[in-house]
C-alpha positions as CSV (number, residue, x, y, z in Angstrom):
1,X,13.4,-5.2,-8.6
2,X,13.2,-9.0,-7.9
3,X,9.3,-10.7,-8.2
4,X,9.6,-10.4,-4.2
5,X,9.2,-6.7,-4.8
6,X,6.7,-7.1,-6.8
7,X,3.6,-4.2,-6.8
8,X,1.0,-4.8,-4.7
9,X,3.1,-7.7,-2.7
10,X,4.1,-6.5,1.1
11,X,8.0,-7.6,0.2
12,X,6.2,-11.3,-0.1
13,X,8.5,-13.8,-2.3
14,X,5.9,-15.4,-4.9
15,X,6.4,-19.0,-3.3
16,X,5.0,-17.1,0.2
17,X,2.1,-15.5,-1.9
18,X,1.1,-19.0,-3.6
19,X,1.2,-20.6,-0.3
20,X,-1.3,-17.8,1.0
21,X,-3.2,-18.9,-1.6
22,X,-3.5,-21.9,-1.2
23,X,-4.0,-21.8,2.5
24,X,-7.7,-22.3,4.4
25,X,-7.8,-19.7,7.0
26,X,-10.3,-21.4,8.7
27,X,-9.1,-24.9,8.5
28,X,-5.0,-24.1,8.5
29,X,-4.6,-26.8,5.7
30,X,-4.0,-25.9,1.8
31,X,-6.7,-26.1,-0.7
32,X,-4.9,-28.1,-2.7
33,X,-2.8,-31.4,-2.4
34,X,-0.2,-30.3,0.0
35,X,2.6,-32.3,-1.7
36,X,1.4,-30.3,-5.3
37,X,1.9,-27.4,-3.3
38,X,5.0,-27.8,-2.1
39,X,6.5,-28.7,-5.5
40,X,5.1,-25.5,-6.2
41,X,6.8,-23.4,-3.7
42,X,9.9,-24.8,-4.9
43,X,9.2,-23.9,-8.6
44,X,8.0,-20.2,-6.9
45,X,11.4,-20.0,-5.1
46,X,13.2,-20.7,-8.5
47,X,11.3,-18.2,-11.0
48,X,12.3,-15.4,-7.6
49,X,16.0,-16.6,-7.9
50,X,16.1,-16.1,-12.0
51,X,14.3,-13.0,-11.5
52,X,17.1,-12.0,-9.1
53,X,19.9,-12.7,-11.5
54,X,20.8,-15.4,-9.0
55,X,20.3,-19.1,-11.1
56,X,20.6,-19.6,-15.4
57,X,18.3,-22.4,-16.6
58,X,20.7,-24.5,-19.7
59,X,19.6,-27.2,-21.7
60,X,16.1,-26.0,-20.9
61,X,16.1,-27.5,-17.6
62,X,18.7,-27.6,-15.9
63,X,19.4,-25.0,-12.9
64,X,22.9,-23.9,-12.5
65,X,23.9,-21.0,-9.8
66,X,25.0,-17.9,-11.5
67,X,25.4,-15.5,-8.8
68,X,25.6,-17.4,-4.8
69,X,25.8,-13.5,-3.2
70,X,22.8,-13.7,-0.9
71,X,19.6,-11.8,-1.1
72,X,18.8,-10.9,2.5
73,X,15.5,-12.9,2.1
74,X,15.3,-16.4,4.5
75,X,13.2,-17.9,2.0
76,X,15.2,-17.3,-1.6
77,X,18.4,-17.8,0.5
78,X,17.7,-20.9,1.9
79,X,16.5,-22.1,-1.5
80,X,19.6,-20.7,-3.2
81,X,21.7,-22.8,-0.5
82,X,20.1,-25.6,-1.7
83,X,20.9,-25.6,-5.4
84,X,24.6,-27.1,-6.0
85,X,27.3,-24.8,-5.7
86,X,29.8,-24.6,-8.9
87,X,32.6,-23.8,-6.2
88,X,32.0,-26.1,-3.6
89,X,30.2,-29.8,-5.7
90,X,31.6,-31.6,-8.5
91,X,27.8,-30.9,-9.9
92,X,27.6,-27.9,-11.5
93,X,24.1,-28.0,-12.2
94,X,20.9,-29.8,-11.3
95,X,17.8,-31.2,-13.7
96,X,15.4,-28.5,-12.0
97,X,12.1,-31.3,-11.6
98,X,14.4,-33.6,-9.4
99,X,15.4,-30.1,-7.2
100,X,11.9,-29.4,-7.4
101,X,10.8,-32.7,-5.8
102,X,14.1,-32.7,-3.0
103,X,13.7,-29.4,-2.2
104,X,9.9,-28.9,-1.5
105,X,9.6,-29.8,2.0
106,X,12.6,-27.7,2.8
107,X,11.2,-24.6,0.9
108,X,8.0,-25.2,2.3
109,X,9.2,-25.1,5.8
110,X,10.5,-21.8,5.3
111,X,7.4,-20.0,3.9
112,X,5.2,-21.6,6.8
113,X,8.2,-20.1,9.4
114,X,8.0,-17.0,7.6
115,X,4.4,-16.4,6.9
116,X,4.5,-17.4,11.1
117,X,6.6,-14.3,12.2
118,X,5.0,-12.1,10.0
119,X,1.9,-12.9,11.9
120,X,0.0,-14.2,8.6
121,X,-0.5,-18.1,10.1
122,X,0.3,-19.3,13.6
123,X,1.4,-22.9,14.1
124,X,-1.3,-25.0,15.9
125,X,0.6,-28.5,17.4
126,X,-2.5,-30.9,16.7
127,X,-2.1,-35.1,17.3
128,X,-4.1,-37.6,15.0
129,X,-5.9,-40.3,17.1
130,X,-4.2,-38.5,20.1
131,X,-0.8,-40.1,18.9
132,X,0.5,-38.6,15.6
133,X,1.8,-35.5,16.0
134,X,0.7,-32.1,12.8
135,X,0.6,-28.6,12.5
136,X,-2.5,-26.4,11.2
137,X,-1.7,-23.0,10.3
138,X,-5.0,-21.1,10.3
139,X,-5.1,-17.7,10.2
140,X,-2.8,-15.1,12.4
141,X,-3.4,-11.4,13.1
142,X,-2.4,-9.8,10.0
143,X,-4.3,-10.6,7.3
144,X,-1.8,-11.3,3.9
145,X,-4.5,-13.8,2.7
146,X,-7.3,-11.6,1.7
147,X,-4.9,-9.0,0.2
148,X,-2.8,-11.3,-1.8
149,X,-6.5,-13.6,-2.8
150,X,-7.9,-10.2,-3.7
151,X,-4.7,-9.3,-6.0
152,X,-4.6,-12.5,-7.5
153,X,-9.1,-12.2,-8.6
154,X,-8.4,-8.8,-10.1
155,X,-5.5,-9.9,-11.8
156,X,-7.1,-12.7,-13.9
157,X,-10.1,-10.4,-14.2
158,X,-7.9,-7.9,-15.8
159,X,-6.5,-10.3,-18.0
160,X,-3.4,-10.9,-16.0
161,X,-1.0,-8.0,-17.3
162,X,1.9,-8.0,-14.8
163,X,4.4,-10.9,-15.3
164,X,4.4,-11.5,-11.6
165,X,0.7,-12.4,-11.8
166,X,1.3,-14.8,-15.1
167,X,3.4,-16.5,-12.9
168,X,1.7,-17.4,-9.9
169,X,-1.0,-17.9,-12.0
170,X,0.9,-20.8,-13.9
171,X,2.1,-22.0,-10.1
172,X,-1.5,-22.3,-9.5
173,X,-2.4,-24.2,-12.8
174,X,0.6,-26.5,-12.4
175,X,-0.7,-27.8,-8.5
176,X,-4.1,-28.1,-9.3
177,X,-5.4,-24.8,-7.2
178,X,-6.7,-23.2,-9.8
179,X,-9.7,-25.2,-9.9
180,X,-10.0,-24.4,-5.7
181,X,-9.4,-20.3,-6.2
182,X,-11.3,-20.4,-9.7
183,X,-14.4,-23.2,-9.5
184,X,-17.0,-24.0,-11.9
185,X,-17.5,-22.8,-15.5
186,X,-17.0,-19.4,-15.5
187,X,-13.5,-19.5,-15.4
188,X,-12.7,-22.2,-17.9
189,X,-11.0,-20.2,-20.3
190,X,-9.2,-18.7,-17.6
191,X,-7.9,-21.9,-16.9
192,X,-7.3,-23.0,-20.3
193,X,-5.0,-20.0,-20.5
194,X,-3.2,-20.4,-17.2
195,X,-2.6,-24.4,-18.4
196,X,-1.0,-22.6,-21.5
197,X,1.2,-20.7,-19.2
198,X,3.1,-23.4,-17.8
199,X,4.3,-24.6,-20.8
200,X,5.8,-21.3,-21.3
201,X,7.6,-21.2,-18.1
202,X,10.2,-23.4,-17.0
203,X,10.1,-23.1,-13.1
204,X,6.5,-23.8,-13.6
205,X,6.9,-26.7,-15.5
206,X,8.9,-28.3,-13.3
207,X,6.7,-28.5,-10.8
208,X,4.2,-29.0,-13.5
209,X,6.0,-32.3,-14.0
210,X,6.6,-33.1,-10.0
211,X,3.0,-33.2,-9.9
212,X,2.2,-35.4,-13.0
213,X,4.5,-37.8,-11.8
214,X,3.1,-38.4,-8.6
215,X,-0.3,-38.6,-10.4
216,X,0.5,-41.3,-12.3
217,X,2.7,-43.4,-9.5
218,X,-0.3,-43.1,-7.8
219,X,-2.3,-44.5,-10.5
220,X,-0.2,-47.1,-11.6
221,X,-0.4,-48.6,-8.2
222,X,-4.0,-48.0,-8.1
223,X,-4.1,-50.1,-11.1
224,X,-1.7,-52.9,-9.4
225,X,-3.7,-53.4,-6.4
């Protein structure tokens, strides 16, 4: 059983289930920062793919394919296609923060196209100053958010006992959403933990590490200006 399988999950891979997350029904934008998010979905689509017997971590971070037969799954496929393949590059293996950070828009395309023709989100063409053209993605007719938001509450309530909640849990630490789907003090020590977790995992601490970097570009040319 891969983490796409996981109980409780309607055949959802875990980077579509973070991205529910993450989402504002209301609004159609994420929570969170949307590029943290996307280096998140990335990490998500990696931890599914080593779940799957599909990629081996070496050297602690770098993401080799192990197994290119494909899952049947638009969004671990397209991610797998992504990743270098020992039989057709020279590379046989990628530092997994840098696939993190190419692969995140990519991924993230998927999961909104998927999440759309399950009928989760719908794709609302908006334009900025009535020139720039964006998508919102409130809500659709099936609701996945307030199933997979109501998983994820009793989950850390419980203590988070099933591996496939540690991990989202440590997707949501390492993008800064935590804070959004657990505010204020009550759930500090939650957080403390969940902080913890992404140390432990690797796919999370890539995107752990996509995220920090941006931070501090951003504040060294904060500091510049």
């Amino acid at each position: 059983m891969t983490a796409a399988d996981g109980p409780g999950s309607p055949g959802l891979t875990l980077a579509e289930e973070l991205l529910l997350l993450a989402m504002d029904p209301a609004r159609g934008r994420p929570l969170n920062n949307p590029k943290y998010l996307r280096y998140g979905l990335a990490g998500a689509a990696l931890a599914d793919l080593e779940a799957a017997g599909r990629i081996a971590v070496e050297r602690g971070d770098r993401v080799s394919v192990a197994n290119p037969l494909p899952m049947n799954d638009p969004v671990l496929d397209g991610a797998l296609a992504a990743l270098p393949d020992p039989g057709k590059s020279r590379r046989a293996n990628v530092k997994a923060q840098r696939w993190v950070r190419t692969a995140a828009r990519p991924v993230h395309e998927l999961c909104l196209r998927r999440l759309v023709e399950r009928g989760a989100i719908r794709r609302e063409p908006r334009r900025a100053l009535g020139l720039f053209p964006y998508d919102r993605y409130p809500a659709g007719e099936v609701d996945l958010t307030g199933p997979a938001r109501a998983r994820f509450r009793s989950a850390v309530d419980a203590g988070l006992p099933g591996h496939r909640e540690r991990v989202l849990a440590a997707f949501a630490s390492a993008t800064d959403l935590d804070s959004k789907l657990l505010p204020g003090g009550a759930f500090r020590a939650q957080r403390r933990e969940h902080k913890r977790l992404v140390k432990q995992m690797w796919t999370a601490h890539a995107a752990y590490h996509a995220v920090q970097l941006d931070k501090s570009s951003a504040s060294n040319a904060g500091g510049s200006t």
